[in-house]
C-alpha positions in Angstrom: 0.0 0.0 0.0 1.4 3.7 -1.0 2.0 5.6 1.5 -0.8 8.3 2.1 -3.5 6.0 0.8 -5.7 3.4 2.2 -5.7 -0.5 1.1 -9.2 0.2 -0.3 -8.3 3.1 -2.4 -5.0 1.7 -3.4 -7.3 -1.7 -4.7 -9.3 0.2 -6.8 -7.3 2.2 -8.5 -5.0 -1.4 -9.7 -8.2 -2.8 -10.2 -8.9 -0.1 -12.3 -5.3 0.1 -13.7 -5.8 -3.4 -14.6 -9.3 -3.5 -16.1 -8.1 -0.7 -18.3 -4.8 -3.0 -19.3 -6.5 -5.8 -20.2 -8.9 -3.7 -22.4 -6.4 -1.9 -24.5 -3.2 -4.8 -24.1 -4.5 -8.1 -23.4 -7.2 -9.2 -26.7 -7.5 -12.6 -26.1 -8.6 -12.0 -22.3 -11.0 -9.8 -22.8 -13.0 -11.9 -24.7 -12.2 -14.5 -23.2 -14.0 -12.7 -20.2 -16.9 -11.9 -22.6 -17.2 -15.3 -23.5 -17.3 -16.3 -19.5 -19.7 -13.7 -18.3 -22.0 -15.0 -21.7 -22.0 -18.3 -20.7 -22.0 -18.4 -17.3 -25.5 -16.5 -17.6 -26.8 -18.9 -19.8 -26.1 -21.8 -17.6 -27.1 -20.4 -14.5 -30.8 -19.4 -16.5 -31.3 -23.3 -17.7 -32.0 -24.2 -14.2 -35.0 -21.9 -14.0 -35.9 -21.8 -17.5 -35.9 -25.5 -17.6 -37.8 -26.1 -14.6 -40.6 -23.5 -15.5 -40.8 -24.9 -18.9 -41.1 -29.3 -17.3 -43.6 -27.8 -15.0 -45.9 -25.5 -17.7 -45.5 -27.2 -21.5 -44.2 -30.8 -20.3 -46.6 -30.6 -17.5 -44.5 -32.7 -15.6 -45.0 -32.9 -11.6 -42.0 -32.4 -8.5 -40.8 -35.8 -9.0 -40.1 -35.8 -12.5 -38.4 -32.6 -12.4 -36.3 -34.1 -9.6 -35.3 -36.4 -12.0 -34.3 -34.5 -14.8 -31.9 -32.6 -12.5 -31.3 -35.8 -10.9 -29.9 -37.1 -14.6 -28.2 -33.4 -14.5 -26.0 -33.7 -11.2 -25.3 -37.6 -12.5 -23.9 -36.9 -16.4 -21.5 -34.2 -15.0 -19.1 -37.2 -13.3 -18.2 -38.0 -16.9 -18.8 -35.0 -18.1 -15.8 -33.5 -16.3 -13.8 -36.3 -16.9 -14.6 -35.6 -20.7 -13.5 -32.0 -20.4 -10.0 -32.7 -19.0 -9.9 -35.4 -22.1 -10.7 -32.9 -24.4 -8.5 -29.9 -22.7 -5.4 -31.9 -23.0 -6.5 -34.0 -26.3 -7.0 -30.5 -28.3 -6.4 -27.3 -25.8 -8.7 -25.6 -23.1 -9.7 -23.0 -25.8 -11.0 -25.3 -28.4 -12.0 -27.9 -25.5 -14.5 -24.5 -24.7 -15.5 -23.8 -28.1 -17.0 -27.9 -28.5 -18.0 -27.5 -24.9 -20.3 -24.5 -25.9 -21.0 -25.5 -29.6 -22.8 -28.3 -28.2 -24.2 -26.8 -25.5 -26.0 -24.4 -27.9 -27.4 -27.1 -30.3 -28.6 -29.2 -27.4 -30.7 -26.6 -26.3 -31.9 -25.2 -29.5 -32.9 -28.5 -30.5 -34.5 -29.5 -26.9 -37.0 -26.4 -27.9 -37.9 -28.0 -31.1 -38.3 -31.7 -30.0 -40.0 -31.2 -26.4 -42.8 -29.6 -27.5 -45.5 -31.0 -25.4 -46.3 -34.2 -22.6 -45.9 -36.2 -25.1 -42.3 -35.9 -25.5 -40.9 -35.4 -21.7 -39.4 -38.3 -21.7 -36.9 -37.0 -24.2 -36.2 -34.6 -21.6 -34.0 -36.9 -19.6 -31.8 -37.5 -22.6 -31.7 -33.6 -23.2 -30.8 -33.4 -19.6 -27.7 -35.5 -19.6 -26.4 -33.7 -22.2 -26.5 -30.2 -20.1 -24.9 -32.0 -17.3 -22.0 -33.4 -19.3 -21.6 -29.7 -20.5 -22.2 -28.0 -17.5 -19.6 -30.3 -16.2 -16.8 -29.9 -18.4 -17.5 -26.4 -19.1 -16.2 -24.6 -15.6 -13.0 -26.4 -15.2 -12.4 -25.9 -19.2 -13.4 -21.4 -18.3 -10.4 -22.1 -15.2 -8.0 -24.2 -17.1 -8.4 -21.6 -20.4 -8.3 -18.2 -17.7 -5.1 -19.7 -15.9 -3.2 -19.9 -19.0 -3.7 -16.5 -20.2 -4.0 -14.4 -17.3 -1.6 -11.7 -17.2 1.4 -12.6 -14.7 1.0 -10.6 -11.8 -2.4 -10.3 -11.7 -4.0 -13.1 -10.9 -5.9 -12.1 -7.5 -7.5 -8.9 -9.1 -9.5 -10.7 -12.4 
C-alpha cells in the first residue's frame, strides 16, 4: 500500500489500472472474459428456464423434475472427466468452443423436439447432455483463464 493512501483506495485504482490494461493490451482475455460472463449467464438461467418450462408445457410434476436434475447432477461425473480429455487432447480454448457449440445445439434443439407431454421423456436424454456440459464447461473457463491471465495479476481478475 502507498503511502498516504488506504488499502481500499490503493485496490481500486489497480483494479482499475488493470481492467483498463486488459482492455487496451490483453485481446484474447478480454474476450475471453466476454465469452465467460455470456456463458455463465446462460447456464445459471437453464436451471430456472428449464424447470418453468417441465412444469408449464411438459406438464411434468416435482418428482419428474427431480429427475431430470437428478440425470443433471449424474452426467457431469463424466462429463468433467470428458473436459479434461478434451483440454489436453485439443487445448482448453478449443475444449471451450466444443463445450459451448454443443451446449448451444442441445438446447436449441430440446426447444424444437420437447414440445408438449408427449415428448418429456426425451427430456432426460436432453438433460444428460446439459450435465456433461455443464460439467466440463467450468473447469475448461479455469484451465483456459489460468493460462492467459496476465502474470501478476491473478488475484485482481
Amino acid at each position: 500500500v502507498p503511502s498516504g493512501s488506504t488499502l481500499f483506495k490503493s485496490g481500486f485504482q489497480k483494479l482499475i489500472f488493470t481492467s483498463q490494461h486488459i482492455w487496451s493490451n490483453w485481446y484474447t482475455l478480454r474476450y475471453f472474459l466476454l465469452s465467460v460472463m455470456f456463458s455463465e449467464s446462460a447456464t445459471a438461467a437453464l436451471s430456472t428456464i428449464a424447470t418453468t418450462y417441465m412444469l408449464h408445457v411438459l406438464e411434468m410434476g416435482a418428482g419428474e423434475i427431480a429427475k431430470v436434475f437428478l440425470c443433471v447432477f449424474v452426467a457431469g461425473i463424466p462429463g468433467s472427466t470428458l473436459g479434461g480429455r478434451i483440454g489436453v487432447a485439443l487445448n482448453p480454448l478449443r475444449s471451450a468452443l466444443l463445450c459451448l457449440v454443443i451446449f448451444i445445439l442441445n438446447t436449441t434443439l430440446a426447444a424444437m423436439v420437447l414440445t408438449g407431454p408427449e415428448n418429456k421423456n426425451a427430456m432426460y436424454v436432453f438433460a444428460m447432455v446439459w450435465g456433461i456440459c455443464l460439467a466440463w464447461l467450468h473447469p475448461t473457463h479455469a484451465s483456459l483463464y489460468m493460462t492467459i491471465i496476465p502474470s501478476g495479476s491473478e488475484s485482481e481478475v
